[in-house]
C-alpha positions in Angstrom: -4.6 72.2 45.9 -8.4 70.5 45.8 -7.7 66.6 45.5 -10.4 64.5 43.8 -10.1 60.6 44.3 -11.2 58.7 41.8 -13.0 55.3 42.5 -14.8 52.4 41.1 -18.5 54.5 41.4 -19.2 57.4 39.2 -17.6 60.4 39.9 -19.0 64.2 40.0 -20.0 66.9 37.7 -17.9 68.9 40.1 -15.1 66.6 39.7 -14.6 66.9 36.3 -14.4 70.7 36.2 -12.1 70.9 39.0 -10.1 68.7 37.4 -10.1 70.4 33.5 -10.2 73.7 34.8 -8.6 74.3 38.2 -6.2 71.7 37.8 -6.9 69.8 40.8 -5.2 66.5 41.6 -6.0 63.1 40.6 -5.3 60.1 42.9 -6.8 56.4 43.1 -8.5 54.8 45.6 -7.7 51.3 47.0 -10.9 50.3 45.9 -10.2 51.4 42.0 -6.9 49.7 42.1 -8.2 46.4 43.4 -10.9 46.5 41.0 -8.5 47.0 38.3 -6.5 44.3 39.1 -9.4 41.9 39.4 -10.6 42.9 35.9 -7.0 42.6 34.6 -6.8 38.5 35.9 -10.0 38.0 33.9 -8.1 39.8 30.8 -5.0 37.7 31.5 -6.9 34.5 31.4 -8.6 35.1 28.3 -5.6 36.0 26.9 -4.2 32.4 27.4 -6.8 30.6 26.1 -6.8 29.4 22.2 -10.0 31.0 21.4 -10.1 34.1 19.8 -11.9 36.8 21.8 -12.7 40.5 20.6 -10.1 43.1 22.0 -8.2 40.8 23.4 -7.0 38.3 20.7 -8.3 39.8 17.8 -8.1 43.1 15.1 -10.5 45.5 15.4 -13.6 46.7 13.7 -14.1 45.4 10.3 -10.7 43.6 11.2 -12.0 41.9 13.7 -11.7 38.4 12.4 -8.3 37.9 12.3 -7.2 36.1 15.1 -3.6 37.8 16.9 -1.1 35.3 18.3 0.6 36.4 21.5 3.6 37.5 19.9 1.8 40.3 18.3 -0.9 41.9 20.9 1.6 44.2 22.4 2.4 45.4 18.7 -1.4 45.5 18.0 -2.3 47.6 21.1 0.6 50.3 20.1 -0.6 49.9 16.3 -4.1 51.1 17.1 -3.3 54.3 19.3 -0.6 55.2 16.7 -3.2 54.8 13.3 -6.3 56.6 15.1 -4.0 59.4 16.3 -5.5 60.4 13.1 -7.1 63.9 14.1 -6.6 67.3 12.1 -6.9 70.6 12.2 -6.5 73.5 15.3 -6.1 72.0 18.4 -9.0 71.7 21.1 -9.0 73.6 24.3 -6.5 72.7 27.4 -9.8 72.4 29.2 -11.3 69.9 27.4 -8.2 67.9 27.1 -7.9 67.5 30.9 -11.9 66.7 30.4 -11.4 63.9 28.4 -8.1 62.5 30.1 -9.8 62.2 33.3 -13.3 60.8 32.0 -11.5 57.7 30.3 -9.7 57.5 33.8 -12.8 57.1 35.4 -14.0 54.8 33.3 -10.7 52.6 33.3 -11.1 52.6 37.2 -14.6 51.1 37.2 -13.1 47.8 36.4 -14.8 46.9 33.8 -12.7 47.4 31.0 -9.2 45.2 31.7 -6.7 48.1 31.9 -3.9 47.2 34.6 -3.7 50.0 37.5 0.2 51.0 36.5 -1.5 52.1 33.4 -4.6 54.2 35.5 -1.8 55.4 37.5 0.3 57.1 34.4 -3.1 58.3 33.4 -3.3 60.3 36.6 0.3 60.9 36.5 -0.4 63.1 33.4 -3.3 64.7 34.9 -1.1 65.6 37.9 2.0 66.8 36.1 0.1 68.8 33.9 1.0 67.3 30.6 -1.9 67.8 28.3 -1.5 65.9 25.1 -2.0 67.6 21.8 -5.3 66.6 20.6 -6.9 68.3 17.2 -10.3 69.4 16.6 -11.5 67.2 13.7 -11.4 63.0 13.8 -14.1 61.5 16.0 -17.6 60.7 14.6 -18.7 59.9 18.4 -19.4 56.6 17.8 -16.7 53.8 18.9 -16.0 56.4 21.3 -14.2 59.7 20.4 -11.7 57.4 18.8 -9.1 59.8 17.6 -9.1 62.4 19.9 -8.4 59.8 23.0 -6.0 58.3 20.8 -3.7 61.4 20.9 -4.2 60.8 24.6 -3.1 57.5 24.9 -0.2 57.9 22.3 0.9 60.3 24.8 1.0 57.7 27.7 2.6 56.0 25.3 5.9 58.7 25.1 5.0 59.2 21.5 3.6 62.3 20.0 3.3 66.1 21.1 2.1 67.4 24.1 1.7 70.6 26.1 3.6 71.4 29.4 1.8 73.3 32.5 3.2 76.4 30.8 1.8 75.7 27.2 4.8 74.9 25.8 4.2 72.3 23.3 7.3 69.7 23.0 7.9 65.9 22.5 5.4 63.7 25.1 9.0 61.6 25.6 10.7 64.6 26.9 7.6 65.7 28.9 7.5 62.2 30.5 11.2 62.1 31.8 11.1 65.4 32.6 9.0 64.3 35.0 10.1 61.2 35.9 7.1 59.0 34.6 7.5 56.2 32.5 5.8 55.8 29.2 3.7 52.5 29.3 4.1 49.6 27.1 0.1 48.4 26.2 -0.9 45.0 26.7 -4.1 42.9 25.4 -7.1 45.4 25.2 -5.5 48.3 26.6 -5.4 50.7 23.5 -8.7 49.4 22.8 -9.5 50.7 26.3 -7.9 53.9 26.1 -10.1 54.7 23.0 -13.5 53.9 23.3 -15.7 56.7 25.1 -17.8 59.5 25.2 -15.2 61.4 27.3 -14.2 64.2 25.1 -17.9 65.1 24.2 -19.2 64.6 27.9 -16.8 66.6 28.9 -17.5 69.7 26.7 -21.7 68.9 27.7 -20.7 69.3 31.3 -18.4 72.3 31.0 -21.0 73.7 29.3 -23.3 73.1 31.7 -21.7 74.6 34.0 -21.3 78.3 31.9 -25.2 78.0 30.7 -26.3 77.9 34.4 -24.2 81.7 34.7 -25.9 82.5 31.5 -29.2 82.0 32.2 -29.4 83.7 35.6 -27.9 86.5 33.3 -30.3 86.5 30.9 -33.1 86.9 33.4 -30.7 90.0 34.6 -30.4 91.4 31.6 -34.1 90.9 30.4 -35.3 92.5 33.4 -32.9 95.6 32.7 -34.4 96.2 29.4 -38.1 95.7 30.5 -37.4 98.4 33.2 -35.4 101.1 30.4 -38.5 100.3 28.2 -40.7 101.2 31.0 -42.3 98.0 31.1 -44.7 96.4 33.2 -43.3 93.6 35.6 -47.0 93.0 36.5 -46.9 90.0 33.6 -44.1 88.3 36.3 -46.4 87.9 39.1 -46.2 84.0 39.9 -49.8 83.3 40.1 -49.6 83.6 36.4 -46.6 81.2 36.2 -48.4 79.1 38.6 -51.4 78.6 36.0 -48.7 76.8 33.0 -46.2 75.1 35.7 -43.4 74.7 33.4 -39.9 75.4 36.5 -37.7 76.9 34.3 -40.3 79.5 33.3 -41.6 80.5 37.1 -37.8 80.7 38.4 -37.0 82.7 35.2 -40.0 85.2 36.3 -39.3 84.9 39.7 -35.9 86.2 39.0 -36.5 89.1 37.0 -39.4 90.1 39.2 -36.4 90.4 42.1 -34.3 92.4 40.2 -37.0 94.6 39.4 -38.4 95.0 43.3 -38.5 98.6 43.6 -38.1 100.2 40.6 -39.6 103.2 39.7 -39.1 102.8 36.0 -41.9 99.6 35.6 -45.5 100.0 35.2 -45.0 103.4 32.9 -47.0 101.6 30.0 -50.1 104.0 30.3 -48.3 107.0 30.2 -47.7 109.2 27.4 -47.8 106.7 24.5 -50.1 104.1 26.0 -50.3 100.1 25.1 -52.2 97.8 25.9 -48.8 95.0 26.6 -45.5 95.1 26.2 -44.1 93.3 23.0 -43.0 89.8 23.1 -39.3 90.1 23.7 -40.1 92.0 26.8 -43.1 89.7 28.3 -42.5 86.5 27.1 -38.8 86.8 28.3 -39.2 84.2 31.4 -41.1 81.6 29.0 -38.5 81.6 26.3 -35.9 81.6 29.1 -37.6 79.1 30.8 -37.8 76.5 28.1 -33.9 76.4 27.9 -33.4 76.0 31.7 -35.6 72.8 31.4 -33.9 72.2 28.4 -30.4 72.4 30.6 -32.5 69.9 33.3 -32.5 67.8 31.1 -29.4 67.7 29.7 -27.8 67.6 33.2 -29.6 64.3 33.7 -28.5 62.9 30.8 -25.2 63.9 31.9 -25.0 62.5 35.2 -26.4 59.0 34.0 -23.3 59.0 31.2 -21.0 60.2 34.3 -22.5 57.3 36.3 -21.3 54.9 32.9 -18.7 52.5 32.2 -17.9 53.0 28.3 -16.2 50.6 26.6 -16.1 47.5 24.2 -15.9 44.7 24.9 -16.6 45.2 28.4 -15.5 43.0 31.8 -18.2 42.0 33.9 -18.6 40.9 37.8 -19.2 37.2 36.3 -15.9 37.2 35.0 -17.3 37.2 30.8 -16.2 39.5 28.2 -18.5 40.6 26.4 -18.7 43.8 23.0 -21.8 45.5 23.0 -22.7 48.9 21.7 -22.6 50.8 24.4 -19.8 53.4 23.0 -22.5 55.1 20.2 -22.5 58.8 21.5 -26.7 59.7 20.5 -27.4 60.2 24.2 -25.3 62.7 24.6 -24.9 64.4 21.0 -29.2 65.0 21.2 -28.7 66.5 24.2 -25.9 68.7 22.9 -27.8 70.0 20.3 -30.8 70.5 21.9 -28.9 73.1 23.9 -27.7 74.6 21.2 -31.5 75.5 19.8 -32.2 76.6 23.1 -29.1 78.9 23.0 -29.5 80.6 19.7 -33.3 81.5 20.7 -32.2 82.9 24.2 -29.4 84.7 21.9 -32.6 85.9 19.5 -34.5 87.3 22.3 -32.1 89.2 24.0 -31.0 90.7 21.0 -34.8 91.8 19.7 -35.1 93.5 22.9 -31.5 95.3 22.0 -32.8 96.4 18.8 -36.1 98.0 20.2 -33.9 99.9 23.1 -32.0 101.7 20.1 -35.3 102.4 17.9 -36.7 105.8 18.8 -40.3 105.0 17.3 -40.2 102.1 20.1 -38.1 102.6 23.1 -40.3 105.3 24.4 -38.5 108.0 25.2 -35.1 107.5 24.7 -32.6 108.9 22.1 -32.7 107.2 18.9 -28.9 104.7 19.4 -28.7 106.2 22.9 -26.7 108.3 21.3 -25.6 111.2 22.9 -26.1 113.7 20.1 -28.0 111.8 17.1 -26.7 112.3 14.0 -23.4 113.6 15.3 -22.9 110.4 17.3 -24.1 106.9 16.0 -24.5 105.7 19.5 -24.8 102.0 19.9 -26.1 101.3 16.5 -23.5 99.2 15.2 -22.8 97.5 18.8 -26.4 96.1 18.1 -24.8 94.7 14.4 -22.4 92.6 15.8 -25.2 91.2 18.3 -27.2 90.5 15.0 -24.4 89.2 13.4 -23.7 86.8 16.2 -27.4 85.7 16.7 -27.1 84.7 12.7 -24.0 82.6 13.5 -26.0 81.3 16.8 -28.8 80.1 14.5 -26.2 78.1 12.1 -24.6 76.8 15.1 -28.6 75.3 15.9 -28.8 72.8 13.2 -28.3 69.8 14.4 -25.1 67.6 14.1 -26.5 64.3 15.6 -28.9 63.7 12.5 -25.8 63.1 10.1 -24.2 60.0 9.9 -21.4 58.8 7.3 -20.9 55.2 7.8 -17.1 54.0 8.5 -14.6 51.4 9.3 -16.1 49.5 5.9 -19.4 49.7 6.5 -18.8 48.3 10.0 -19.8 51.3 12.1 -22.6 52.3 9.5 -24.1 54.6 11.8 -22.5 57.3 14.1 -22.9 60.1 16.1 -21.3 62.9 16.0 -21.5 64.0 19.4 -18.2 65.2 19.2 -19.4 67.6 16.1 -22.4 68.6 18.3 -20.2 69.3 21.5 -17.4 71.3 19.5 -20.0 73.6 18.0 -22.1 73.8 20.9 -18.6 75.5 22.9 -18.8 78.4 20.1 -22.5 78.6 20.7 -22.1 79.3 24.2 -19.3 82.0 23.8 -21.7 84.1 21.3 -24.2 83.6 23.8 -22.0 85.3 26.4 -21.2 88.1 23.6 -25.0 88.4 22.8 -26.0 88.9 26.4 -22.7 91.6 27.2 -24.0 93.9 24.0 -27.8 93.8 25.8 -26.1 94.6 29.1 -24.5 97.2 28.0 -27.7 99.0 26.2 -29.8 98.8 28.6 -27.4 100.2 32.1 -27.2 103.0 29.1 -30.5 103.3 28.8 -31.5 103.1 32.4 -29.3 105.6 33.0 -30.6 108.1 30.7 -34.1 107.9 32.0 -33.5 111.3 33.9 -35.8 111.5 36.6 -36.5 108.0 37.6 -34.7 105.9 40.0 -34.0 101.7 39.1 -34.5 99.3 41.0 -31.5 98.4 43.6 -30.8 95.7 42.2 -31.0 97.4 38.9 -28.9 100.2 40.6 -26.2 97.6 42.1 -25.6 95.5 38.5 -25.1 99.3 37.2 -22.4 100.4 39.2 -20.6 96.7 39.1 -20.8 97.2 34.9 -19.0 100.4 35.9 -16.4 99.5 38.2 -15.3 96.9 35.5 -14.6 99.5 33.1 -18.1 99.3 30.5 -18.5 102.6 30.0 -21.9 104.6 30.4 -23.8 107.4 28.3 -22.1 109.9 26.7 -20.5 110.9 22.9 -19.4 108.4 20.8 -16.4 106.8 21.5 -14.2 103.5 20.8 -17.0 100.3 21.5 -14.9 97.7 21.2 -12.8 97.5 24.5 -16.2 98.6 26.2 -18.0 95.8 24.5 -14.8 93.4 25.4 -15.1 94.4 29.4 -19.0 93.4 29.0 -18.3 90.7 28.0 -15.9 89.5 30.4 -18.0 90.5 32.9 -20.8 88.6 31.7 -18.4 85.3 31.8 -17.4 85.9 35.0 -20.5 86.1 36.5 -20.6 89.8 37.2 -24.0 90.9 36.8 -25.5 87.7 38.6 -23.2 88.8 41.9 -23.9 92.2 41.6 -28.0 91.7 41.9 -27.6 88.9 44.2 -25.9 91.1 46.9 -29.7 92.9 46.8 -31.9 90.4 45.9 -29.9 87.2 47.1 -29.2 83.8 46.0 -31.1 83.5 42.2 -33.0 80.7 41.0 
């Protein structure tokens, strides 16, 4: 099994997701565990002295002016993880557990926030047994960190609370914990306060879905050049000295794409035939700009990302000099702009693949083919309520698009008067990305029907390749009507997996 070793320096995008998803293993270096302990003698000393510092010696938020005698810090560090294990509702994902379990890890190894190294090492411990703590979707305003979300995290460390086994069996964290021989940890000064004040669980869901959008998008272009070619399109608009002339990247390597997925065809370039026109409508030709837009929309977010990866999140915060010191470094807008910006540049991808759906199934302007691609019209409805649960999901994709990060409802008694909600943004930007998938599976599937009934004319081979994958993975091809839904299902999954992207790519190679 893939080991990553966590250190005092960032860590990788690549990390993370072998860590949530694959379930690689976590170990320390000796350099994260010496800067641990370094961090924890400046905590230790603090902690002797008579004045009060925040964290440390102190309550918290709008509490913070009460001053905590040593006999009650290791009650006040249990009291805060067990009061902001506060969330409600379904729970969130395995995945993004793991995410956010590992993130705070990283930042506790960084040495800047106090926590002693037995505590990093449960943390791992966790991560390695596969104990994933039950954390539920609604209690973080991404601001203080993802405060009650890592808080189910930490009361797990802590023995306390529910959590989920490597078989996703939910059961006692203090059952889970000797069951695997790890000791729950008893929290000293600042550690709660440690465990709960990041980004994690919303950087986490922004790099995962990094990660899926990059499959997306080089599906999009797949799928966008399938439909231009079973609308008999031109491909003439993808030549990159046009691209050249508005050097946006995301738009040439969107056109560059389809343009290799469409080498060969003899389907393209039938716009002066029969019915002639002048250019092919904007769902077909402006494909790579629209497309475009998001993948420099997805640069940027993945810079964003790896500058929070490269981050230290917490309050107060230990530095080389040996002070202590709160700052505000914990508000989640960084992040939560960039997760909504996505989304927007979701739904229109979404809106764009399913226009060109819409004018595949419309005999007055697919030219040529059978109104639905039905296979007997009127007898058989064909695809034509296939493309309503596209439309229905682009509607949902465009509600998804407003933006979470411009809301704010002041907490903690006016203390934390502005937030985030990253964690809002990241949450809905997860269901944005599945209905993308779902949107782009439903196109898929039209147009390797369509293509296919173009009698006569042979597709591309890369066209001809992402065909017979479709097929091999059980979405069905022309013919009478029959039940979509498992058809529609298998599209989808194929979509996920990548499956269209590999399929072209054995032709064209590697996509942009």
């Amino acid at each position: 099994m893939h080991t990553v070793v966590v250190g005092t320096t960032s860590v990788t995008a690549s990390d993370v997701l072998a860590v949530a998803r694959d379930g690689a293993r976590v170990e320390l270096s000796e350099d994260a565990r010496a800067a641990l302990a370094a961090a924890r003698r400046t905590v230790d000393a603090l902690a002797a002295k008579p004045e009060p510092v925040y964290g440390v010696s102190t309550g918290f938020g709008a509490l913070a002016t009460r001053h905590i005698g040593p006999e009650l810090r290791t009650r006040l560090q249990r009291n805060i993880v067990r009061s902001h294990a506060a969330g409600m509702g379904p729970r969130v994902e395995r995945e993004v557990v793991r995410a956010l379990m590992f993130l705070r890890l990283k930042t506790v190894c960084s040495g800047h926030t106090g926590v002693r190294p037995e505590v990093a090492q449960t943390m791992a411990d966790l991560l390695n047994a596969g104990i994933t703590p039950v954390v539920h979707e609604y209690g973080s305003l991404g601001c203080s960190g993802d405060l009650a979300p890592l808080s189910h995290c930490a009361l797990t460390l802590m023995g306390e609370g529910e959590a989920e086994d490597a078989e996703g069996v939910v059961r006692p964290a203090a059952e889970l914990l000797a069951a695997h021989g790890i000791a729950p940890v008893e929290l000293r000064e600042k550690e709660g306060l440690a465990l709960l004040n990041g980004t994690d669980g919303m950087l986490g869901m922004l790099l995962m879905a990094l990660a899926d959008l990059e499959v997306l998008y080089k599906t999009a272009d797949v799928t966008a050049a399938l439909s231009l070619e079973a609308l008999l399109g031109t491909d003439r608009v993808l030549a990159p000295e046009l691209h050249a002339i508005r050097p946006h990247p995301g738009q040439a390597a969107s056109a560059a794409n389809m343009l290799a997925v469409l080498r060969g065809s003899e389907l393209t370039g039938h716009h002066q035939d029969d019915a002639p026109r002048v250019q092919d409508a904007y769902s077909v030709r402006c494909a790579p700009q629209v497309a475009g837009a998001g993948r420099d929309t997805l640069a940027h977010a993945r810079l964003v990302a790896e500058r929070e990866l490269a981050a230290a999140v917490d309050n107060p915060v230990v530095l080389p000099d040996g002070r202590v010191e709160s700052n505000g470094n914990f508000h989640g807008a960084p992040v939560a702009y960039v997760l909504d910006f996505l989304a927007i540049a979701v739904a229109d991808l979404a809106s764009i693949a399913e226009r060109r759906t819409d004018r595949l199934l419309d005999k007055n302007r697919s030219h040529g083919l059978p109104p639905f691609l039905a296979d007997d019209p009127g007898v058989d409805s064909g695809l034509m309520i296939a493309q309503y649960t596209q439309a229905a999901l682009v509607s949902e994709l465009k509600r998804l698009a407003v933006p979470a990060s411009v809301d704010s409802i002041p907490s903690s008694a006016m203390q934390e008067d502005h937030v985030s909600m990253g964690w809002s943004a990241a949450r809905k930007l997860r269901t944005a990305v599945d209905n993308l998938a779902r949107v782009l599976a439903v196109e898929l599937y039209a147009a390797t029907r369509a293509i296919e009934l173009r009698e006569g004319l042979t597709p591309a081979p890369a066209s001809r390749a992402a065909i017979d994958a479709a097929r091999a993975a059980g979405i069905g091809g022309p013919g009478p009507d029959r039940h979509l839904a498992p058809d529609l299902a298998a599209a989808d999954a194929f979509v996920r997996a990548g499956g269209a992207v590999a399929a072209v790519e054995t032709v064209t190679g590697p996509l942009a």
